[in-house]
C-alpha positions, 0 to 999 in steps of 0.5 A: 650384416655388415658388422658380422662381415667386419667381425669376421675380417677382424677375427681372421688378422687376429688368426693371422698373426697369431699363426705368423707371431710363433714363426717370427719368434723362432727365427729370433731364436735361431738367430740368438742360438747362433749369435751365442754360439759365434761368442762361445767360440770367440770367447774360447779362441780369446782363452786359447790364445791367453793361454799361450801367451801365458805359457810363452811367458812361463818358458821364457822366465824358465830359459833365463833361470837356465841361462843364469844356472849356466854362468853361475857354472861357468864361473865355477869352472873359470874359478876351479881352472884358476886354482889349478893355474890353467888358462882361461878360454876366451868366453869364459874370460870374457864372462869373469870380466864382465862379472867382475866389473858388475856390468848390471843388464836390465830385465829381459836383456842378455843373450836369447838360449839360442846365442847362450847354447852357440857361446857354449859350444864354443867354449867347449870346443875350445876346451877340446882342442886343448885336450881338457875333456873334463872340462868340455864335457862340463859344458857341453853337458850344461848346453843340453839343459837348454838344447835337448835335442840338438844333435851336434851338440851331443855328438860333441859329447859323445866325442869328449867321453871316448877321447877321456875314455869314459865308455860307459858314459858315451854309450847312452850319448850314442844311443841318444843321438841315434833316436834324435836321427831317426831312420830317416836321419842323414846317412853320414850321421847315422852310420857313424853314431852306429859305427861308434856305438859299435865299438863303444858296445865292443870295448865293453865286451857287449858284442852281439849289441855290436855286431847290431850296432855295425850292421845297422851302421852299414844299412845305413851306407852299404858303401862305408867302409870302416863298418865292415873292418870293425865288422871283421875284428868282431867276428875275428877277435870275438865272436868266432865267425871266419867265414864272417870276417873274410867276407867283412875284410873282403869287402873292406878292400873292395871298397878301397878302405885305408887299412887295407893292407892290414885287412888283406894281412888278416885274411890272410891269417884267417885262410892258413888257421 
């Protein structure tokens, strides 16, 4: 009797444990599955910053390629401004010098492509103030190749390309600088890129485009003047609209633009046709 009742003691923890072994052994499952899964995302987190490492790596040796294309110009530029007996501008002097002398830098010095794109923009706008647009719209163009989208940099541009007459070119500039704004852009910015590509689109006999371009520019700033006067020559000169320039040279004068006397004479041509 006794053995029997051992037996059954015995046979009742063999059950036991052999109901508990299933259960202990699938938390050790869980535990593994999420161990697992806290080393894939450490694994992954670990790629994602080598990537970016990698690739933080591959646009600075492209910015210093750019960097070199650009004195490689620049030098170019002093050369061709040496044949043609002009004057050096100071950085660019500055530059020749130190090519000259063969002042070696090591790997990783030099000037960061921010300092590189405020060296030319000073250099372009010295060759501007000197009158030489040829010159400044080679750098400035240059600059772009590092600041893409920098504004000033390309109002700069734009600016050297109306000075040296070159429309067509300053048109895309323009349009470019409007997009960069945005809608949402500084209003002394955007009504001026407007108000220039206005009368770049009019001096190329595009006017619905700058009729466009000037009313956008006063959506912009309903108070700038200098739209509604080129507003006024457009539909006076171009587009046949009277009633449209007498209300363009009206306001002109309300707003107390400094052509007002010659847009009151206009008005004045306008009522007697």
């Amino acid at each position: 009797m006794v053995n029997n009742k051992r037996r059954l003691t015995i046979s009742g923890t063999i059950i036991f444990l052999m109901l508990l072994f299933p259960l202990l052994h699938g938390c050790g499952n869980d535990d593994e599955g999420k161990l697992k899964e806290e080393l894939k995302k450490e694994t992954e987190k670990r790629e994602e910053i080598s990537q970016k490492y990698k690739d933080a790596l591959n646009q600075l040796s492209e910015e210093k390629k750019r960097t070199k294309q650009l004195e490689d110009l620049l030098l170019a530029l002093g050369e061709k401004l040496d044949l043609e007996g002009k004057s050096l501008p100071d950085e660019l002097a500055k530059l020749k010098e130190e090519k000259t002398k063969g002042a070696q830098k090591k790997p990783g010095e030099g000037s960061s492509p921010k300092q590189a794109v405020e060296k030319l923009i000073e250099l372009g706008d010295e060759f501007y103030s000197k009158g030489d647009y040829s010159a400044a719209i080679e750098v400035y163009t240059s600059a772009t190749q590092i600041a893409a989208d920098d504004v000033n940099l390309y109002q700069r541009l734009g600016r050297s390309f109306i000075k040296s007459e070159q429309y067509d070119k300053a048109i895309p500039v323009y349009e470019k600088i409007i997009k960069l704004l945005g809608k949402h852009g500084p209003k002394e910015e955007l009504r001026q890129a407007h108000n220039n590509l206005g009368w770049l689109y009019t001096q190329k006999g595009r006017y619905n485009e700058a009729e466009l371009a000037y009313i956008r520019a006063i959506k912009a700033d309903p108070e700038y003047a200098n739209a509604y006067y080129n507003l006024g020559l457009l539909y006076d000169l171009h587009l046949n609209d009277e009633l449209g320039a007498i209300e363009a040279f009206e306001r002109y004068i309300e707003l107390g633009g400094e052509k007002s006397d010659a847009a009151s004479k206009r008005l004045k041509e306008i009522r007697e046709r």
